[in-house]
C-alpha positions in Angstrom: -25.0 -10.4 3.6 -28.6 -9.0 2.4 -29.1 -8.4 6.3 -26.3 -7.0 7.1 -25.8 -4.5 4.3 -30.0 -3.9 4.0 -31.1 -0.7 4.3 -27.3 1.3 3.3 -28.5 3.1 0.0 -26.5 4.1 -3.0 -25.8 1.3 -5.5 -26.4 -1.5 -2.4 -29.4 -2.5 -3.3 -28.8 -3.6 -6.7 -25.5 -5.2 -5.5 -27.8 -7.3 -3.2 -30.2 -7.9 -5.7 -28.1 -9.4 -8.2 -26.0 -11.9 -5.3 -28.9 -14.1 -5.8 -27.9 -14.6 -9.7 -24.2 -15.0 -9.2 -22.4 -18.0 -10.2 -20.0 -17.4 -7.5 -18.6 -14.8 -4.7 -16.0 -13.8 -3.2 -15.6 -12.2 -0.2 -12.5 -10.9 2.1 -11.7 -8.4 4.9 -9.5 -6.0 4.7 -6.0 -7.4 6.5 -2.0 -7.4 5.9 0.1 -9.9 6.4 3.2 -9.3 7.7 6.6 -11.7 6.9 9.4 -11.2 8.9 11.9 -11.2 5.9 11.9 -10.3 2.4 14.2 -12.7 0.7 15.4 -16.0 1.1 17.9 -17.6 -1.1 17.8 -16.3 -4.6 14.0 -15.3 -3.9 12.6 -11.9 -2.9 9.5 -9.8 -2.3 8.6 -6.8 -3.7 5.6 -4.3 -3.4 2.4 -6.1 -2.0 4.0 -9.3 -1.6 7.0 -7.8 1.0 5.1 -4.6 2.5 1.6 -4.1 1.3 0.1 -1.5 2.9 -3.4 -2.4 2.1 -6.2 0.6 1.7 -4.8 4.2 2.3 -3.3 4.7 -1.1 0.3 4.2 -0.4 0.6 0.7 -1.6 1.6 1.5 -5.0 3.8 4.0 -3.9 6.0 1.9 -1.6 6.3 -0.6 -4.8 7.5 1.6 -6.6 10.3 3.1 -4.1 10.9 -0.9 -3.8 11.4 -1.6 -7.1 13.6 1.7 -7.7 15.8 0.3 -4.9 15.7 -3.2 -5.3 16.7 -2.7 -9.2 19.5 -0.3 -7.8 20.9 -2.5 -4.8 21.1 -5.7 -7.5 23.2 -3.1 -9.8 25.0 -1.9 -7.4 25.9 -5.4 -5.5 27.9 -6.5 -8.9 26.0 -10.2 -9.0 26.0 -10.7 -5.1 22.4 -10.7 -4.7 22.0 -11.8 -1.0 24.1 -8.4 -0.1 21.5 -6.8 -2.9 18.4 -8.2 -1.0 20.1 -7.4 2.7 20.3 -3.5 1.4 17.3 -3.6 -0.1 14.9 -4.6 2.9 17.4 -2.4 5.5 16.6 0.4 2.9 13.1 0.5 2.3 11.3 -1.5 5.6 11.5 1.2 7.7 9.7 3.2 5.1 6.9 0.8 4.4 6.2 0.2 7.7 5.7 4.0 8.1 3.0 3.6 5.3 1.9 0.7 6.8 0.7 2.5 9.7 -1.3 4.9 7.5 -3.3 2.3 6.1 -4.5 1.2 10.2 -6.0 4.2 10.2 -7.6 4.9 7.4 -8.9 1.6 6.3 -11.4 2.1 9.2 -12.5 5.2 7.8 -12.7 4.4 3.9 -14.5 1.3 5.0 -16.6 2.0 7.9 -18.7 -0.3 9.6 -22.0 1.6 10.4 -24.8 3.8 8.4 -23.3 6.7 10.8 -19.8 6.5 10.1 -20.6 5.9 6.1 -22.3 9.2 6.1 -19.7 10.8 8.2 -17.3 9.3 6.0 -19.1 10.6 3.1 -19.8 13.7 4.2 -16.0 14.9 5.5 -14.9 13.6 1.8 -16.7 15.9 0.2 -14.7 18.8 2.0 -12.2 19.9 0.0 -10.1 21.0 3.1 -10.1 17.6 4.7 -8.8 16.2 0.8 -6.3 18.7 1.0 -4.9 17.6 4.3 -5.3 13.8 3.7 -2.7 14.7 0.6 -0.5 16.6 2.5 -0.2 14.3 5.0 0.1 11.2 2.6 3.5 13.4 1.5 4.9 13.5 5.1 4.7 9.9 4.8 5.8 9.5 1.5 9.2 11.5 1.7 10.4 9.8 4.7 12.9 8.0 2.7 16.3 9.4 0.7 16.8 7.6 -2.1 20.1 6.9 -3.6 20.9 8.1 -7.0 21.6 5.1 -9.1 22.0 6.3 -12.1 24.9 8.9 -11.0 26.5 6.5 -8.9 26.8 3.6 -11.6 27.0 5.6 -14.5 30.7 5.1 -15.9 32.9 8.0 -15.3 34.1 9.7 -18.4 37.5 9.3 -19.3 
């Protein structure tokens, strides 16, 4: 590691420094894994564990629409909780695959893998423009799904 990363500046140094003195490390890529369904029997995924969408910033995002419809479908299904979960992954996949495919692209770029591309990296961040745009285009993502209204559909009528 003190090869690879020697030389990159900032706080590297002192990171690399101090590996020598640790009592342990851990160390991981940056990777998905994709299952091919979200529930099985009286089990089911939610956020990261169903559809995590790894860097980009839309992981917590999709967990929260999950959970919002996952707590809605099991309401809604009256104790049938296999028709809960199959209305629950038809509901939201599409959607976190969408933010999925966010996260392909910009893990790259928040994690590049050369001294030019960090200070490229570093240098289009600190354009206000670019920030701008990476938002707005974080929103076309994020409002891809209609949610359904829960609350007004389960609330009891008044008599």
């Amino acid at each position: 590691m003190a090869r690879a990363f020697a030389g990159m500046g900032w706080e590297v140094p002192r990171l690399l420094d101090s590996l020598a003195q640790a009592p342990e490390l851990y160390f991981d890529s940056i990777s998905r894994a994709d299952v091919p369904e979200w529930s099985r029997g009286r089990i089911c995924l939610l956020g990261d564990a169903a559809c995590g969408a790894t860097i980009g910033g839309m992981g917590t995002g999709t967990g929260l629409v999950a959970a919002y419809v996952l707590a809605g479908e099991l309401a809604r299904a009256g104790g049938d909780h296999r028709a809960a979960f199959e209305r629950y992954e038809g509901l939201v996949r599409g959607y976190a695959e969408g933010c999925q495919r966010g996260g392909d692209r910009t893990g790259p770029f928040l994690a590049p893998g050369s001294r030019t591309a960090l200070r490229l990296r570093n240098g289009m961040l600190n354009r206000p423009a670019l920030l701008n745009w990476m938002l707005r285009e974080g929103m076309k993502v994020s409002s891809t799904i209609a949610l359904p209204d829960y609350a007004a559909e389960l609330s009891p009528s008044p008599a």
